[in-house]
mmCIF file of the C-alpha atoms, coordinates in Angstrom:
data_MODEL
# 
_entry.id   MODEL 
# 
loop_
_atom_site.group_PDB 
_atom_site.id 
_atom_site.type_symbol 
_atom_site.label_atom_id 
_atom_site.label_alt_id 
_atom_site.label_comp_id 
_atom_site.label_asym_id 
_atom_site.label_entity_id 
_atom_site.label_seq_id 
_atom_site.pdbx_PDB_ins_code 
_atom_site.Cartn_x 
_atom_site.Cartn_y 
_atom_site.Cartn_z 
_atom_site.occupancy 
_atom_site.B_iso_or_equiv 
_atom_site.pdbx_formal_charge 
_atom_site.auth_seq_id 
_atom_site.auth_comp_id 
_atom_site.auth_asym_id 
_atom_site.auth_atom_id 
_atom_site.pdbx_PDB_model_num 
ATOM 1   C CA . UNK A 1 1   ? 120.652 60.189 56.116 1.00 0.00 ? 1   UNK A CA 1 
ATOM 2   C CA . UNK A 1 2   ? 119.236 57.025 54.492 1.00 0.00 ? 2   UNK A CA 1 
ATOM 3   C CA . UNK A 1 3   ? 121.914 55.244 52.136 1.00 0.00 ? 3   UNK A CA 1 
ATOM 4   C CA . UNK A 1 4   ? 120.534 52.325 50.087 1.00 0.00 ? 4   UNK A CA 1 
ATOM 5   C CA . UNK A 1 5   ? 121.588 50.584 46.419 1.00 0.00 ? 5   UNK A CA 1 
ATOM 6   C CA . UNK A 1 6   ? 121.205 47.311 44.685 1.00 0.00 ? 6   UNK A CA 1 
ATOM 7   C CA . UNK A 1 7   ? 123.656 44.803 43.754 1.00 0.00 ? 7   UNK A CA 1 
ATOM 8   C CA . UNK A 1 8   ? 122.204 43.181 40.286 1.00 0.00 ? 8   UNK A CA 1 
ATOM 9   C CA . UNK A 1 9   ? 124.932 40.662 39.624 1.00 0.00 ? 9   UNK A CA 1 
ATOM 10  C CA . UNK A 1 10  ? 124.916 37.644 37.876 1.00 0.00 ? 10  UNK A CA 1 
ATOM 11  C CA . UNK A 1 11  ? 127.138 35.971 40.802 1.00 0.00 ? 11  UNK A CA 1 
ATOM 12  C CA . UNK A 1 12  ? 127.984 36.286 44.001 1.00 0.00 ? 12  UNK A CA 1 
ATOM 13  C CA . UNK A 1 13  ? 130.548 38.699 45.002 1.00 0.00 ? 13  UNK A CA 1 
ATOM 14  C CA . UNK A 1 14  ? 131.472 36.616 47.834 1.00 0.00 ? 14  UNK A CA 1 
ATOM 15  C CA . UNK A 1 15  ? 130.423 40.193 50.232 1.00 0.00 ? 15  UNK A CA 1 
ATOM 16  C CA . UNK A 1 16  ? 132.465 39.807 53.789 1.00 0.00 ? 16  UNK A CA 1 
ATOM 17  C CA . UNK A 1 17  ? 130.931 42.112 56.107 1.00 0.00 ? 17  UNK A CA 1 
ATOM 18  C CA . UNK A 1 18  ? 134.184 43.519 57.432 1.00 0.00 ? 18  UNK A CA 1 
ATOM 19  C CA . UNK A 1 19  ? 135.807 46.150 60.525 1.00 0.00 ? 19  UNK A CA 1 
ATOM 20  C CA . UNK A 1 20  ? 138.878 47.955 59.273 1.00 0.00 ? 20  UNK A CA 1 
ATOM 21  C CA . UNK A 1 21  ? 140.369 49.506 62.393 1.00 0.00 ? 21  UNK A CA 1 
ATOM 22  C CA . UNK A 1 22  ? 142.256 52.605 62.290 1.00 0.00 ? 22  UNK A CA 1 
ATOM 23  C CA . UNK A 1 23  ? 145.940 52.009 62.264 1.00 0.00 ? 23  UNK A CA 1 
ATOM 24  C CA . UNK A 1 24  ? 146.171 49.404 59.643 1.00 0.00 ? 24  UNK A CA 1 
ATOM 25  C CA . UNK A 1 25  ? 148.580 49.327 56.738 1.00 0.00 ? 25  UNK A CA 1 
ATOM 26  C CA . UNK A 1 26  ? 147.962 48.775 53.150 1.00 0.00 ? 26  UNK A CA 1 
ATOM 27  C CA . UNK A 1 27  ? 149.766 48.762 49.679 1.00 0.00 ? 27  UNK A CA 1 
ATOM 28  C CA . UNK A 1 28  ? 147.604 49.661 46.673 1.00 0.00 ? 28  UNK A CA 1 
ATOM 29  C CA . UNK A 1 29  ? 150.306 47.550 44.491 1.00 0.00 ? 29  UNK A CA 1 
ATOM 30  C CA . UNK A 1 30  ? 148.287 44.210 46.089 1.00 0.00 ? 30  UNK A CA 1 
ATOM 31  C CA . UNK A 1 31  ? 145.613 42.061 45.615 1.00 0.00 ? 31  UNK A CA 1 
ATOM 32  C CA . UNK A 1 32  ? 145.740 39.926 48.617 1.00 0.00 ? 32  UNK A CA 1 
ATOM 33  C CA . UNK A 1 33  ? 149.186 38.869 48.935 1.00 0.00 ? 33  UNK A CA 1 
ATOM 34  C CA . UNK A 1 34  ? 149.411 38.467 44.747 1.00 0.00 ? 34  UNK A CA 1 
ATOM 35  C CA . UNK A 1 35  ? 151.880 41.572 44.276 1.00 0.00 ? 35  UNK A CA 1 
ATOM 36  C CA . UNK A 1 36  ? 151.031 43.466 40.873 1.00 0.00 ? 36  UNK A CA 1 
ATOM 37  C CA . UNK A 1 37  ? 154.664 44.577 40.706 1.00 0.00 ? 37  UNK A CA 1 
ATOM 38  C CA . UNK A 1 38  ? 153.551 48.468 39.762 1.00 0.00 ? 38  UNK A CA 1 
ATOM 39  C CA . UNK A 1 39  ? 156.602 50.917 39.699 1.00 0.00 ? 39  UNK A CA 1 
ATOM 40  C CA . UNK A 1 40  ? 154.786 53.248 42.484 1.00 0.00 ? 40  UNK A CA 1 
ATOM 41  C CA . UNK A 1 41  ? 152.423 51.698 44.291 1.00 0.00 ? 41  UNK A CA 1 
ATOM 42  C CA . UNK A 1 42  ? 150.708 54.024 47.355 1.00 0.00 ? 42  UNK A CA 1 
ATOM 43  C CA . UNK A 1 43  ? 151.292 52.740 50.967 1.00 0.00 ? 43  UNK A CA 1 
ATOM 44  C CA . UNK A 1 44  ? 148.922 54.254 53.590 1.00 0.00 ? 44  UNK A CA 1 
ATOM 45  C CA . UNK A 1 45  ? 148.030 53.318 56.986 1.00 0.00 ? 45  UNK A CA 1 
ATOM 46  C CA . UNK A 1 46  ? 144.409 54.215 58.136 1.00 0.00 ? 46  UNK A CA 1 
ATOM 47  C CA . UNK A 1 47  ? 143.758 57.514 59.703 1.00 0.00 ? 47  UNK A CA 1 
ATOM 48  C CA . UNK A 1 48  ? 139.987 56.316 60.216 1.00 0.00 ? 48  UNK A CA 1 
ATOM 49  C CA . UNK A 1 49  ? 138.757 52.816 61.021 1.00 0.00 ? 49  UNK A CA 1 
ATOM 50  C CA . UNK A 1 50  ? 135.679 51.929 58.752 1.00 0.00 ? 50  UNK A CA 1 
ATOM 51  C CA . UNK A 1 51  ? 132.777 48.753 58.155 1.00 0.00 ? 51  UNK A CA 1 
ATOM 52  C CA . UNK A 1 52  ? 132.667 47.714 54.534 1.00 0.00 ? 52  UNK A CA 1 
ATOM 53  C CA . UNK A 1 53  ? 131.357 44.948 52.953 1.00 0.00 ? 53  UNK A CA 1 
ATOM 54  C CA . UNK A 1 54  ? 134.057 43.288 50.266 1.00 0.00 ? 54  UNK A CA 1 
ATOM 55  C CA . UNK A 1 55  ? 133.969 42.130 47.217 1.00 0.00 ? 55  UNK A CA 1 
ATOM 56  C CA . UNK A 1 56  ? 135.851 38.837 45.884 1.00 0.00 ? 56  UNK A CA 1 
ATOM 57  C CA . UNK A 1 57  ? 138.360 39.762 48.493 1.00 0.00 ? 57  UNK A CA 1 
ATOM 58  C CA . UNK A 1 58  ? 140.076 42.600 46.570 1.00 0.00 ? 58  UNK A CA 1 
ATOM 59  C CA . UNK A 1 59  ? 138.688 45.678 48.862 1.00 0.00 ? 59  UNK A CA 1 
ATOM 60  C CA . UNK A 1 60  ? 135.272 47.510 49.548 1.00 0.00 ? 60  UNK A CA 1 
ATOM 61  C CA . UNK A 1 61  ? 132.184 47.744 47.242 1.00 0.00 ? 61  UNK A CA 1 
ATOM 62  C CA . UNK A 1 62  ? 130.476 49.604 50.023 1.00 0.00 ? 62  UNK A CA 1 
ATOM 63  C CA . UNK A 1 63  ? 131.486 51.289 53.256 1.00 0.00 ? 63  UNK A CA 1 
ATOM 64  C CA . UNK A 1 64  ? 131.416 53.809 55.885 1.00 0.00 ? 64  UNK A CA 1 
ATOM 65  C CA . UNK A 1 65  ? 133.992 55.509 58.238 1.00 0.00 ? 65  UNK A CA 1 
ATOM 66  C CA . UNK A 1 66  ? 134.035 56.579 61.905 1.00 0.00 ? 66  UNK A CA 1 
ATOM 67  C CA . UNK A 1 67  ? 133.698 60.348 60.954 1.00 0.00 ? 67  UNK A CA 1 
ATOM 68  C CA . UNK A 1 68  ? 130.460 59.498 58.832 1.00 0.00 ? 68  UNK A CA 1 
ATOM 69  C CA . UNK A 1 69  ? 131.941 59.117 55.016 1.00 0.00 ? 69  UNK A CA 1 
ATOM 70  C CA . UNK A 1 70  ? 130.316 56.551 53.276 1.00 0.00 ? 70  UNK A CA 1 
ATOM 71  C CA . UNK A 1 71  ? 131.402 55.329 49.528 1.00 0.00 ? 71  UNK A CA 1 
ATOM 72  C CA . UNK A 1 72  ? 130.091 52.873 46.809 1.00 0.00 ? 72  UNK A CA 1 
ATOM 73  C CA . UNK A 1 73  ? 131.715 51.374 44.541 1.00 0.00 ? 73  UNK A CA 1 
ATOM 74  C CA . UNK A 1 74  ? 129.588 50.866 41.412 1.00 0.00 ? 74  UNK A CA 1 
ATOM 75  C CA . UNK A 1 75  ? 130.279 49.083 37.999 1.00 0.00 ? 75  UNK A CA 1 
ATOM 76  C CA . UNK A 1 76  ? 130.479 51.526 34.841 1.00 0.00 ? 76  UNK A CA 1 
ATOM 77  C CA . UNK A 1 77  ? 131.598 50.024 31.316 1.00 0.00 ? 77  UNK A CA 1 
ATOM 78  C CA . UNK A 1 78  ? 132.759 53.519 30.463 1.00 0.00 ? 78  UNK A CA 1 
ATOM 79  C CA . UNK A 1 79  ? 135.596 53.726 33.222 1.00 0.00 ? 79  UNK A CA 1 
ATOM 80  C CA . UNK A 1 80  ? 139.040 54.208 31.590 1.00 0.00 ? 80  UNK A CA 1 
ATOM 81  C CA . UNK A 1 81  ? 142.184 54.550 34.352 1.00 0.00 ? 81  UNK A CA 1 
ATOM 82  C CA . UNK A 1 82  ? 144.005 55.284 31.387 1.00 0.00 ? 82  UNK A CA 1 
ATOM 83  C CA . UNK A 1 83  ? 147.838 54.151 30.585 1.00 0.00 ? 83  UNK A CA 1 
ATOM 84  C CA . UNK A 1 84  ? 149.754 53.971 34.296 1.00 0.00 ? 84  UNK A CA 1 
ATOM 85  C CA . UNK A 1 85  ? 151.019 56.927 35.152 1.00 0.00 ? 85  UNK A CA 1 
ATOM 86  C CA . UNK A 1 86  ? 154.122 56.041 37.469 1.00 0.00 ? 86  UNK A CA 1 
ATOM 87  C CA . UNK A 1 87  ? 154.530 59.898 38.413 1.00 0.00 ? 87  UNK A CA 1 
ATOM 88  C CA . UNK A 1 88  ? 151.378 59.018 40.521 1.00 0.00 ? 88  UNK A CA 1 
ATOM 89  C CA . UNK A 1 89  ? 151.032 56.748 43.410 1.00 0.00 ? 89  UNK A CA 1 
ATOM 90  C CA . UNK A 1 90  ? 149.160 54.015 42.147 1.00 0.00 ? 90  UNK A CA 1 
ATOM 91  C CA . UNK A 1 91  ? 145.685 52.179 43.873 1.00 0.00 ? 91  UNK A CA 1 
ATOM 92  C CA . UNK A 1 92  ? 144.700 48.920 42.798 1.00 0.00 ? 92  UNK A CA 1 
ATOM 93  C CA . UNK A 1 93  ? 140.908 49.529 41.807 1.00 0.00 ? 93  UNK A CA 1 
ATOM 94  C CA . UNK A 1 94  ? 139.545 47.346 44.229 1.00 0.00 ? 94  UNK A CA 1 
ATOM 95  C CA . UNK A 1 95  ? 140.974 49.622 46.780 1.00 0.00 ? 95  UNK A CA 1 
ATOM 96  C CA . UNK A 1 96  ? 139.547 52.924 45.622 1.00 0.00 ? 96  UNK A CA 1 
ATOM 97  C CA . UNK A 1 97  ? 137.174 53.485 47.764 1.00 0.00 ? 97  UNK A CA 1 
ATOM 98  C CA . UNK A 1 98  ? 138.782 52.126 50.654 1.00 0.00 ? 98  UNK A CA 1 
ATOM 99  C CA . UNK A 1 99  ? 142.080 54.563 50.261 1.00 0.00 ? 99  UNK A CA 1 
ATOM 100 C CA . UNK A 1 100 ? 139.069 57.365 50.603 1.00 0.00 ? 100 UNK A CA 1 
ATOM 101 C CA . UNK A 1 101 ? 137.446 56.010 53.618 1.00 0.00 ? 101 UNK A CA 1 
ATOM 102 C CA . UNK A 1 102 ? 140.766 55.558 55.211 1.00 0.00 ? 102 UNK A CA 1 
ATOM 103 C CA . UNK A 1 103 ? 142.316 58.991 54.341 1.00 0.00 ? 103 UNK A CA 1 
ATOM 104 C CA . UNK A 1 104 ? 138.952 61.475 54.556 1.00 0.00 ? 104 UNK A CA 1 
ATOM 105 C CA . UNK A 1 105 ? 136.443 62.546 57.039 1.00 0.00 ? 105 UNK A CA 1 
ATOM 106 C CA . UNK A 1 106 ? 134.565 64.745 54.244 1.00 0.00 ? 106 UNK A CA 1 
ATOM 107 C CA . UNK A 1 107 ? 133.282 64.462 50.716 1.00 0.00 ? 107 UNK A CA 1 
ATOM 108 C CA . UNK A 1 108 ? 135.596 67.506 50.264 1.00 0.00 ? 108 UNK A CA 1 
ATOM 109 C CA . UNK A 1 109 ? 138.892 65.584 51.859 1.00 0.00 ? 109 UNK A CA 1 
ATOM 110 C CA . UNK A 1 110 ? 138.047 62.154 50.237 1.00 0.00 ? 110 UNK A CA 1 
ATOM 111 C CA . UNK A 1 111 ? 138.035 64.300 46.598 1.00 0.00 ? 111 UNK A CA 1 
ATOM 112 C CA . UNK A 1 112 ? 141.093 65.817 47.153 1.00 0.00 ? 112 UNK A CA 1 
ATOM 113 C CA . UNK A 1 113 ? 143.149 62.764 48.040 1.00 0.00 ? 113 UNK A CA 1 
ATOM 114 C CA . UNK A 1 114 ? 142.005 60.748 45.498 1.00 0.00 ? 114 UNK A CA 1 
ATOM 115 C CA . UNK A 1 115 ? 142.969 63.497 42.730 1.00 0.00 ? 115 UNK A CA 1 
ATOM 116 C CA . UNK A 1 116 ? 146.267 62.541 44.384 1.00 0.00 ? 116 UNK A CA 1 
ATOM 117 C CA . UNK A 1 117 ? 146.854 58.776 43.354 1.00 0.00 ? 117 UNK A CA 1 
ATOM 118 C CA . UNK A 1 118 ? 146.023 56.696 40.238 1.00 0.00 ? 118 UNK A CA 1 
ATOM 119 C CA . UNK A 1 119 ? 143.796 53.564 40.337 1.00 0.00 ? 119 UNK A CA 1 
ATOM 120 C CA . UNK A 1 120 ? 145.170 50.484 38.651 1.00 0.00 ? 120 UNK A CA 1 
ATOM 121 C CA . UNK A 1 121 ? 142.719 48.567 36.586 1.00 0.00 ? 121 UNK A CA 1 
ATOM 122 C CA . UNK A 1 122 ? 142.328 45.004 37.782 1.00 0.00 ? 122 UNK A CA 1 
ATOM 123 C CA . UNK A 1 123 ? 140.263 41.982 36.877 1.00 0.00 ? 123 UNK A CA 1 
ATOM 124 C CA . UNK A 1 124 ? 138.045 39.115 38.528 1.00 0.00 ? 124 UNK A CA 1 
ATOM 125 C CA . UNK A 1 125 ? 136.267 36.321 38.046 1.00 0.00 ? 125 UNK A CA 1 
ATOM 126 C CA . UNK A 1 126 ? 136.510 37.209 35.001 1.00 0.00 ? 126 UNK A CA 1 
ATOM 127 C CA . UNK A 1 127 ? 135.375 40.737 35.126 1.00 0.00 ? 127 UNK A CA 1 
ATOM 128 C CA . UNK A 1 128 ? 137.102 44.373 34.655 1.00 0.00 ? 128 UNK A CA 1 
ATOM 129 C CA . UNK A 1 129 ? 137.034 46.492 37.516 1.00 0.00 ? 129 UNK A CA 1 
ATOM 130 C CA . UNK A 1 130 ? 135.580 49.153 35.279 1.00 0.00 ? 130 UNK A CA 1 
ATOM 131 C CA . UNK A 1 131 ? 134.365 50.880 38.641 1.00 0.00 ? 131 UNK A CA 1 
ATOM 132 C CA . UNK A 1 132 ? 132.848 54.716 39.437 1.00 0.00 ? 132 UNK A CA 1 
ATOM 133 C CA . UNK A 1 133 ? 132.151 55.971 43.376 1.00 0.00 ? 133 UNK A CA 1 
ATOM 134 C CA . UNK A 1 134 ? 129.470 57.745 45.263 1.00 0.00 ? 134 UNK A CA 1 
ATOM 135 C CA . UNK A 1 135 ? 130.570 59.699 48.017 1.00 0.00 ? 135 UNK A CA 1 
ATOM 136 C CA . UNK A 1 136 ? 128.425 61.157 50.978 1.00 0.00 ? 136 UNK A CA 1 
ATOM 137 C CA . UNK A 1 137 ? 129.541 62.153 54.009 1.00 0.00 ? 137 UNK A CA 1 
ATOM 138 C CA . UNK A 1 138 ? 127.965 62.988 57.563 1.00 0.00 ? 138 UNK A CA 1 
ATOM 139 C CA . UNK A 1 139 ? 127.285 67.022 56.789 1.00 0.00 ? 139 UNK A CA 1 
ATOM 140 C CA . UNK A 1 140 ? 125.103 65.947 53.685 1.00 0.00 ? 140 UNK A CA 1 
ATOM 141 C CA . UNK A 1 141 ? 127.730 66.558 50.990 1.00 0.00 ? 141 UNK A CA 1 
ATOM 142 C CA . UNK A 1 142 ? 127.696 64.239 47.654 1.00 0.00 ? 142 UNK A CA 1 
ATOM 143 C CA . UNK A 1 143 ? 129.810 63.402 44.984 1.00 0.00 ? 143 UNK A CA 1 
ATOM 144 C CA . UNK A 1 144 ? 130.745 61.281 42.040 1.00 0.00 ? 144 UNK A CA 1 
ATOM 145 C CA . UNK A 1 145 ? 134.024 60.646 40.203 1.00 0.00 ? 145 UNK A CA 1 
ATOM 146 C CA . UNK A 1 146 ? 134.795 58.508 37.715 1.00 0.00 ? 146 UNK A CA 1 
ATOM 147 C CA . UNK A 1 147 ? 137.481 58.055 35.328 1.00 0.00 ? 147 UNK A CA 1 
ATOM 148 C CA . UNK A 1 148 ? 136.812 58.260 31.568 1.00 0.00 ? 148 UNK A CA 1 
ATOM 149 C CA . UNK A 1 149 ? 139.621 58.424 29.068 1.00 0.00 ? 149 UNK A CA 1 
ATOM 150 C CA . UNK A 1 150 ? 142.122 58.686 31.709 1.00 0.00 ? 150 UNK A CA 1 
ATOM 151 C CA . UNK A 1 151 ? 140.746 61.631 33.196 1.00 0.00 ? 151 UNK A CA 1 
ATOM 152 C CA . UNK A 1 152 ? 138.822 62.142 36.404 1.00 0.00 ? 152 UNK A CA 1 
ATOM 153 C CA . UNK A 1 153 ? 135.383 63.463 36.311 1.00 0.00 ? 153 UNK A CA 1 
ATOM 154 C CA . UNK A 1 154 ? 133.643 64.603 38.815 1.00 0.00 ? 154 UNK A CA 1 
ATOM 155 C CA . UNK A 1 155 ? 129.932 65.694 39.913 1.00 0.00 ? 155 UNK A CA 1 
ATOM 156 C CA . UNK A 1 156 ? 130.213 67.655 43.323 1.00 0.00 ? 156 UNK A CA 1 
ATOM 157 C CA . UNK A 1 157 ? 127.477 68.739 45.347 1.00 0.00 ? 157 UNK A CA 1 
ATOM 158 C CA . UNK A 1 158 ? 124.080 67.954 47.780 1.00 0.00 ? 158 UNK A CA 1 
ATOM 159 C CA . UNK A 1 159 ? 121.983 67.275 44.745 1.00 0.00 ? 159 UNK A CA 1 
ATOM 160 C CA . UNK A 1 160 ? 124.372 64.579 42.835 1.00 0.00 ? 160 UNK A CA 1 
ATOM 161 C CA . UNK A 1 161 ? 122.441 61.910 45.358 1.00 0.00 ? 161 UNK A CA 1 
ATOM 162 C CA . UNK A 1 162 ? 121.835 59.150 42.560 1.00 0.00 ? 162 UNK A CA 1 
ATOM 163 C CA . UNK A 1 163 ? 123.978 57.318 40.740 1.00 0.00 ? 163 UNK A CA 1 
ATOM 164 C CA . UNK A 1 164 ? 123.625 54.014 38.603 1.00 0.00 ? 164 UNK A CA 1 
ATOM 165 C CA . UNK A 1 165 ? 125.976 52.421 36.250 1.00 0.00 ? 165 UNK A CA 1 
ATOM 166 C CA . UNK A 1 166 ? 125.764 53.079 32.464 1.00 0.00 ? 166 UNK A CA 1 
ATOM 167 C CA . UNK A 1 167 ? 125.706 55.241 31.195 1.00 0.00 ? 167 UNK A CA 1 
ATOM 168 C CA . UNK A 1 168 ? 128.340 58.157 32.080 1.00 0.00 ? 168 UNK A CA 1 
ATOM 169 C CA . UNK A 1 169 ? 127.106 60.360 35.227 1.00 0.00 ? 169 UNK A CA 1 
ATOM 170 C CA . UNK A 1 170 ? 126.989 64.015 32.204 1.00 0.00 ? 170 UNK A CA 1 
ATOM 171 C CA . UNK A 1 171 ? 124.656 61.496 30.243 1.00 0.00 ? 171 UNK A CA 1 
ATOM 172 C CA . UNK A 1 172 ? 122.785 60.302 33.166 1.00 0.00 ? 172 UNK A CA 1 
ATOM 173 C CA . UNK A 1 173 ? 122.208 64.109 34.232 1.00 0.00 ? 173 UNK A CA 1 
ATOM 174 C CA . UNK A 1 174 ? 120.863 65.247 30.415 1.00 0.00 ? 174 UNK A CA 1 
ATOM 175 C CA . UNK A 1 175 ? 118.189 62.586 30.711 1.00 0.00 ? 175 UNK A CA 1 
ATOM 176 C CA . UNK A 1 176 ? 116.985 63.079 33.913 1.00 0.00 ? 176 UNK A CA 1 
ATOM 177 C CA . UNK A 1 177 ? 116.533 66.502 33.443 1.00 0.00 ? 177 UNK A CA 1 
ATOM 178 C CA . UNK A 1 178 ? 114.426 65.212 30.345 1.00 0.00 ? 178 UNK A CA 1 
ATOM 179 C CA . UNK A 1 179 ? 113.040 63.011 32.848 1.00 0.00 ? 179 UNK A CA 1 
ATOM 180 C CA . UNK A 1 180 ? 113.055 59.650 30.774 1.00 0.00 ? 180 UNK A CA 1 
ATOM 181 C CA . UNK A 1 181 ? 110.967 57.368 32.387 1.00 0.00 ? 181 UNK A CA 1 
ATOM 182 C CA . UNK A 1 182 ? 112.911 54.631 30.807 1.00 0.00 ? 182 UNK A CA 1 
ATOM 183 C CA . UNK A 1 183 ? 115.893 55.917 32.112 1.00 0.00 ? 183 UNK A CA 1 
ATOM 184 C CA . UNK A 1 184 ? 116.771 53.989 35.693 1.00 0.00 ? 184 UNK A CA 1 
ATOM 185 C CA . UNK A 1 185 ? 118.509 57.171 37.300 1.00 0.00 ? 185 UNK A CA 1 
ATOM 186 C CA . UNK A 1 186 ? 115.263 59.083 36.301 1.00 0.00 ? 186 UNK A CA 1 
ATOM 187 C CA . UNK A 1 187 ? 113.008 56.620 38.105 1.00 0.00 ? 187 UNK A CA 1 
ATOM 188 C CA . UNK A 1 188 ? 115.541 56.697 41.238 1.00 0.00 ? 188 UNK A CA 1 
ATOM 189 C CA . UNK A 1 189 ? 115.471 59.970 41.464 1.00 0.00 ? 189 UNK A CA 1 
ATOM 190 C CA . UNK A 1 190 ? 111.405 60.706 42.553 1.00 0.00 ? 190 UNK A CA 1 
ATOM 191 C CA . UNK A 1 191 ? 111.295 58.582 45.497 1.00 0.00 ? 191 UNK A CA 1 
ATOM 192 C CA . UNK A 1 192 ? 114.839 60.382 46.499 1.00 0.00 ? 192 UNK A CA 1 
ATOM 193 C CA . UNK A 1 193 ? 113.476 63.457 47.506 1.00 0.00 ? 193 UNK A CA 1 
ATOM 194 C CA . UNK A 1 194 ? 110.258 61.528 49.332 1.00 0.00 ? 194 UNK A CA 1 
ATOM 195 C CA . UNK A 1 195 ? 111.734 58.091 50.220 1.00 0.00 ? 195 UNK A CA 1 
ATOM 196 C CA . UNK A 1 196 ? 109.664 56.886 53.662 1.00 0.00 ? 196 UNK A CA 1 
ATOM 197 C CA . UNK A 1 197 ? 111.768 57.779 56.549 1.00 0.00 ? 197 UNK A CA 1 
ATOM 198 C CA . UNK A 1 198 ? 111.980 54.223 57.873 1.00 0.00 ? 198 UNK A CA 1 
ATOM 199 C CA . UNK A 1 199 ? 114.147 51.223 56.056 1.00 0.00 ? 199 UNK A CA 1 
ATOM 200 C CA . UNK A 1 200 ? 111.393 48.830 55.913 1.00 0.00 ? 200 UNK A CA 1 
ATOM 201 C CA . UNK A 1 201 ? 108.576 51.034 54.477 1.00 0.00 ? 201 UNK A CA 1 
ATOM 202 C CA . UNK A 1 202 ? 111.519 52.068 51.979 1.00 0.00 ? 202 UNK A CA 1 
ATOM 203 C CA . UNK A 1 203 ? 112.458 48.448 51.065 1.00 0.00 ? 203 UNK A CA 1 
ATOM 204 C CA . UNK A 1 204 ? 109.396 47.592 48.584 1.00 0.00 ? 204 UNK A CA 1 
ATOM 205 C CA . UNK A 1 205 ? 110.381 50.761 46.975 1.00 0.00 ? 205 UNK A CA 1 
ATOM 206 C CA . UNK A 1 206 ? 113.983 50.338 46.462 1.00 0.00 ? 206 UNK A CA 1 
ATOM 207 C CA . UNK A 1 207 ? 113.056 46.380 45.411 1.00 0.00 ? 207 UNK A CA 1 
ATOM 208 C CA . UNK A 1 208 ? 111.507 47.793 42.033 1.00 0.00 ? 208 UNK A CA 1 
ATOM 209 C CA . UNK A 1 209 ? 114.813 48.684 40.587 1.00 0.00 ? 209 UNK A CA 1 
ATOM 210 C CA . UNK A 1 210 ? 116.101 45.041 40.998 1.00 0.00 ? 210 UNK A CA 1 
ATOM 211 C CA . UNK A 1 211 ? 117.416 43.979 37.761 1.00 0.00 ? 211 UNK A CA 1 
ATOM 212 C CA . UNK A 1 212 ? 118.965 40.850 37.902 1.00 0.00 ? 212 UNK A CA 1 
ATOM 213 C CA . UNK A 1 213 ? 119.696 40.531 34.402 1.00 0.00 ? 213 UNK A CA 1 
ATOM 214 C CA . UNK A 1 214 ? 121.440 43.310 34.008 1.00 0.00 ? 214 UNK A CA 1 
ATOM 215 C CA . UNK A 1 215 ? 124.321 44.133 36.205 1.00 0.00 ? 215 UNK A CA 1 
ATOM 216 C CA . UNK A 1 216 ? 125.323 46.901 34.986 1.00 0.00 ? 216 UNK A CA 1 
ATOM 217 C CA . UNK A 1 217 ? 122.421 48.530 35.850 1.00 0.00 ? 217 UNK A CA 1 
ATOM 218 C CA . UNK A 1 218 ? 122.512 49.383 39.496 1.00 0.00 ? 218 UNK A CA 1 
ATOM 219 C CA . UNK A 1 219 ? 121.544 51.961 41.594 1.00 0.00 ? 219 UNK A CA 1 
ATOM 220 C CA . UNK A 1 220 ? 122.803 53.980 44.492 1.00 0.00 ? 220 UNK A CA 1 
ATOM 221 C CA . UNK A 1 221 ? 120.032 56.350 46.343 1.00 0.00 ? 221 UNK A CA 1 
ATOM 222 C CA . UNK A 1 222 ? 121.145 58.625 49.355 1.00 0.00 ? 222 UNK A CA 1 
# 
């Protein structure tokens, strides 16, 4: 399986290429040390160690597991955590995806432990973590789940294999099936079924969708 995406921002995310082994403990209430005082936040300890890359130091933008489950984190200015639930275990957002790789082996086990906790919505430099995931995992299984109006949503299955930013993954869907050409996900998603086996001849490819002015328009191809 081939994973590959772009990262059009207008900054650097300060990306740490990183080893998480298995066995390590983290609190979803923290940003570093910087304690967000939430009423319940989740405390886990890896079940699977995992390489991600970071992103301004508050958890994984991209990353894969030992059992094969990779996630990406992409921007979406439609994501709404909704009003903190303290009945649920809360995640700081920059720790989404990592509480999946840590927890899950599967598409299928990543889904059904993050329908278990709540992610807290942080900021940056500036920026919102208004953040959606791609899930794959080593049997071929996809996904997507994002939260809009409070509310999960999510797209599971082999053939949810792109995902961009804006807009929301139902929308994205109508107009590829319309196949707008002007439509990012739409031009993503012909080279997915016949991307060149090999990263390099795939590389001028995947370097047309660079859009450096826009970053919320990026793409994630598996």
């Amino acid at each position: 399986m081939l994973v590959a995406r772009t990262m059009d921002w207008p900054e650097s995310t300060q990306p740490i290429l990183t080893v998480l082994p298995r066995g390590l403990a983290h609190d979803g209430g923290k940003i570093g040390a910087e304690d967000l005082h939430d009423p319940n936040p989740e405390k886990w300890t890896s079940k699977y160690g995992s390489l991600v890359t970071t992103v301004y130091g508050l958890g994984a933008a991209d990353g894969m597991n030992e059992r094969g489950l990779a996630a990406h984190m992409l921007y979406l200015n439609a994501a709404d955590f909704g009003q903190r639930d303290a009945k649920l275990p809360g995640v700081q957002a920059g720790l989404w995806e990592q509480y999946a790789l840590d927890n899950s082996a599967t598409v299928a086990e990543a889904l059904d432990v993050l329908m278990k906790i709540q992610p807290i919505a942080i900021e940056a430099h500036g920026h919102k973590a208004n953040v959606h995931l791609a899930l794959e995992d080593a049997g071929g299984d996809s996904a997507t789940i994002k939260c809009i109006d409070g509310k999960p949503v999510v797209h599971h299955g082999r053939e949810f294999r792109v995902m961009t930013n804006d807009p929301s993954y139902d929308q994205q869907l109508l107009l590829l099936k319309g196949q707008d050409s002007a439509n990012r996900r739409a031009t993503c998603r012909c080279p997915a079924t016949s991307i060149p086996a090999t990263a390099s001849s795939a590389l001028p490819i995947i370097s047309r969708w660079f859009q450096p002015r826009r970053p919320n328009a990026k793409a994630s191809l598996r």
